[in-house]
C-alpha positions, 0 to 999 in steps of 0.5 A, spaced: 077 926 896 084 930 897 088 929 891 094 933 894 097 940 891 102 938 886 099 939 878 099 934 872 104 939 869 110 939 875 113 931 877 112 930 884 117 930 890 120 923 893 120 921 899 128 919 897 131 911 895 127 907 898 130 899 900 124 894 899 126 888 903 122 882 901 121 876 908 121 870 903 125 873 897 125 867 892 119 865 892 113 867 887 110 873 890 116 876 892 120 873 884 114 877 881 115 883 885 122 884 883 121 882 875 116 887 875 119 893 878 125 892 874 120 892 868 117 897 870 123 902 872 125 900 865 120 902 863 118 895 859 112 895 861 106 900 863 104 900 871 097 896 870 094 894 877 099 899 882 094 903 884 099 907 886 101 909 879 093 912 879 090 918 881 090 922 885 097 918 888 101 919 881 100 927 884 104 926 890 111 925 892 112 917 893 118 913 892 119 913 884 118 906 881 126 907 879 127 910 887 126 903 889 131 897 891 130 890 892 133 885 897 131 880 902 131 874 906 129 867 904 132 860 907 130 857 900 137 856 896 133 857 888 135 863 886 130 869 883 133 867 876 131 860 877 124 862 880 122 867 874 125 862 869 120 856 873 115 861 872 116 863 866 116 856 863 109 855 867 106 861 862 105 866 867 111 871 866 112 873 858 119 871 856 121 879 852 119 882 860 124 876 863 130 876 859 129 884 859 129 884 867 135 878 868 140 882 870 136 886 875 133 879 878 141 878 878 142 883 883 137 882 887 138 876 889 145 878 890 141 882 895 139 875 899 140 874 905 139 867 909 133 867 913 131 865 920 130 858 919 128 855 927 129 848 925 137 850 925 138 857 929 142 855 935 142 860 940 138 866 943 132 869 939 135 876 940 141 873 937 137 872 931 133 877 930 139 882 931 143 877 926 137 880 921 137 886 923 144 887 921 142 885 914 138 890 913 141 895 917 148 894 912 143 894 906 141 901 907 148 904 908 151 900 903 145 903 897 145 910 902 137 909 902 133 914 905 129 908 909 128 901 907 120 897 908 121 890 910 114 887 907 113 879 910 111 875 903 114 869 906 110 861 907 104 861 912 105 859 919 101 854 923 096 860 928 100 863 934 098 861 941 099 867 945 103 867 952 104 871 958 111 874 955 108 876 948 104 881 952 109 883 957 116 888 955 120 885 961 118 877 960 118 878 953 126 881 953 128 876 958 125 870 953 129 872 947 135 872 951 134 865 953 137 860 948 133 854 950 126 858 949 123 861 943 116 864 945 117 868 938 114 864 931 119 865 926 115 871 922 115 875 929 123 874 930 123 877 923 118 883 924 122 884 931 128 885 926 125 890 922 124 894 929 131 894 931 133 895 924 128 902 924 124 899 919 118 900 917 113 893 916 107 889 913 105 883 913 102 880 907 102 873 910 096 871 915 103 869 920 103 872 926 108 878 924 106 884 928 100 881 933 104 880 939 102 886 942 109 888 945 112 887 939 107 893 936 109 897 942 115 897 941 115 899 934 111 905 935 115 907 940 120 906 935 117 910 931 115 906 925 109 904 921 106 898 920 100 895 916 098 888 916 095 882 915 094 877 909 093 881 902 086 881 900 088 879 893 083 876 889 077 873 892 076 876 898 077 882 895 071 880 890 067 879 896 068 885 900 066 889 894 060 884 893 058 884 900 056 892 902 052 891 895 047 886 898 047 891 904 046 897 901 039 894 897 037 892 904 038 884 903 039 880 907 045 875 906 044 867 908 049 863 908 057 865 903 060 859 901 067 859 898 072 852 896 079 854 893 084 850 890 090 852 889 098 849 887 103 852 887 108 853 894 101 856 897 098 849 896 103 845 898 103 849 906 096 850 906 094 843 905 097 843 913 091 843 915 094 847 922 097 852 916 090 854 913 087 855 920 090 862 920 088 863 913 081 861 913 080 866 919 083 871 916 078 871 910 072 869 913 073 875 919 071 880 913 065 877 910 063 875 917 063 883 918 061 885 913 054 881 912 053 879 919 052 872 919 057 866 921 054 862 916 061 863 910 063 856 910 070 856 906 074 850 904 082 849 900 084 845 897 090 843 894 091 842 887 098 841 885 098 842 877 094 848 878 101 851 880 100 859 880 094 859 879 088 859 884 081 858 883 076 861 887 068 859 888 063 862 891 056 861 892 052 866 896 044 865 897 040 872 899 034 873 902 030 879 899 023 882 898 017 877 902 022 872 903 024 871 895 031 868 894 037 871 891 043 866 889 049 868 886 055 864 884 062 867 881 068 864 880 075 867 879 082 864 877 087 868 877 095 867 877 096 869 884 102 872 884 101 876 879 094 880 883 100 880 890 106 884 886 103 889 884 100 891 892 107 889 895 110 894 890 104 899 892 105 898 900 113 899 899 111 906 896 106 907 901 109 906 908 115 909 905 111 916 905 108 914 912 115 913 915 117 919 912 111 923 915 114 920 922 107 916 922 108 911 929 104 904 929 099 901 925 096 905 919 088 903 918 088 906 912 093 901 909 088 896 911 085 897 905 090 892 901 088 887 907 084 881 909 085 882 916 087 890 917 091 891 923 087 898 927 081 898 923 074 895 923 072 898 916 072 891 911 068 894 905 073 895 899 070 901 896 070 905 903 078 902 904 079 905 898 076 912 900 080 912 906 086 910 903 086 916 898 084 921 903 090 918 908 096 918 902 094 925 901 094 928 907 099 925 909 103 928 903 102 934 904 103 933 912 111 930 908 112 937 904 111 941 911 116 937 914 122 941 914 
């Protein structure tokens, strides 16, 4: 494995400060991102979870945890002070660590800009993917950042219906200028902001971000990389480390069945049956890889009093030696917010060295924090992580030589 050249004794270069947009800013995951970056930046707490802070990547030159500034956009009015005030009272964020971070989440949200929001926007959607843009592009000259990574957090969409504009430049172009039309999902108009802005983007939401084809086109044309979909926080992570394992004892995996119950913002959003749609398809799609069979039935279910905390089931049924059977069951709860801050804070790091090595278009490596990894067909969590550590350092050196 490539663990770069610089030693424990000598601290890394950076790749410079660093602007963390956050698309959906008030929310939990978001809110949790920022409250622990601040404490960690503070040093209040240690980087636990932040894989970024392990080796090998603590030897290269990523943007220190000081290095980074929040900002956002979200059409929700609570504050990020409110936010982590609602989940501190709900037991998930320790009182010593909110009240040594308020300030910072103060200033954050001072950051906070209003969101695209179809239902009010009036006039073109090229008018409102520059209005965004305009945000991002004052934010990285107000704070002289070297670039800013905008990282989607926001609500889950219904699942998109392409349209002969969504892959064609010149269609699309016209259909953004038009004002009775919106071809675009409000998660695309803002990943179009970020490429008009020159942003590096990821999508850790299953909403349609990036996928229109002509809007990866041009980012990569643009010059700027891109990571996406859905973070693979917590049981699909868990499946895809389990998964391979059955493989690698030459056992056959019948049937994979899975609920989650989950409160909460999430839980409100995905009880639309037409919303969970895209985040069933993005957790099935890797376990469906992985162990060849259709048969991976998953249900959610919202449970409101569960709030931040999802709960997930699993019950897996294997075929062994001379047709002997083999079931497991897990269960896992977890406060999801508190698994997702830590890959957001990992991702703003990570495309923030992919930016500064002149990378273009998706990063397949970076699918190893994804359900539904974008220019990757590799699901196992253990051939990922592989990857991503043999990218981050070749990518670290290939920054050094830059001039």
């Amino acid at each position: 494995m490539h663990h770069g050249t610089t030693t424990a004794t000598q601290p890394p270069a950076t790749t410079g400060r660093t602007g963390l947009w956050l698309v959906g800013a008030r929310g939990s995951v978001a809110t949790t991102a920022t409250l622990g970056l601040a404490a960690l930046a503070a040093g209040h707490a240690p980087p636990t979870g932040c894989v970024t802070a392990a080796e090998p990547f603590d030897r290269l030159a990523l943007p220190a945890f000081d290095d980074l500034v929040v900002g956002g956009h979200d059409v929700a009015p609570t504050t990020v002070v409110k936010q982590a005030e609602a989940l501190a009272d709900a037991g998930m964020i320790p009182g010593h660590l909110l009240a040594g971070t308020r300030d910072a989440l103060a200033a954050a949200d001072a950051e906070v800009r209003p969101g695209h929001d179809p239902r009010h926007h009036q006039g073109s959607q090229q008018e409102a993917a520059e209005t965004l843009a305009a945000d991002l592009v004052a934010f990285r000259e107000r704070h002289r950042l070297d670039r800013v990574v905008v990282i989607d957090v926001a609500s889950t969409e219904p699942p998109l219906d392409p349209v002969p504009e969504h892959d064609d430049p010149e269609l699309l172009r016209a259909a953004l200028l038009d004002p009775d039309r919106a071809v675009l999902p409000a998660s695309s108009v803002t990943a179009y902001a970020a490429v008009l802005a020159g942003c590096a983007y990821a999508s850790f939401t299953p909403s349609a971000g990036m996928t229109v084809p002509v809007l990866t086109r041009w980012a990569t044309e643009a010059g700027l990389p891109v990571a996406g979909r859905d973070g693979k926080t917590g049981q699909t992570w868990l499946r895809t480390v389990l998964a391979p394992a059955f493989a690698a004892r030459g056992l056959r995996v019948l049937s994979w069945a899975g609920t989650n119950l989950l409160g909460g913002g999430d839980g409100a959003t995905l009880a639309d049956p037409v919303a969970a749609r895209s985040k069933l398809t993005s957790k099935n799609r890797g376990l469906r890889d992985l162990t060849g069979t259709d048969v991976t039935p998953l249900h959610i279910d919202n449970v409101p009093d569960l709030g931040d905390v999802k709960v997930a089931w699993d019950h897996v049924h294997v075929e062994g030696f001379l047709g002997s059977r083999l079931t497991l069951q897990t269960t896992w709860s977890a406060h999801d917010s508190m698994l997702a801050a830590p890959m957001v804070l990992d991702l703003a790091r990570l495309l923030a060295l992919a930016h500064a090595a002149g990378l273009a278009g998706p990063v397949p490596e970076l699918g190893y924090f994804f359900k539904d990894p974008w220019g990757s067909d590799v699901h196992g969590a253990a051939a990922q992580a592989v990857e991503l550590a043999d990218w981050a350092g070749r990518t670290a050196d290939a920054v050094a030589r830059r001039p």
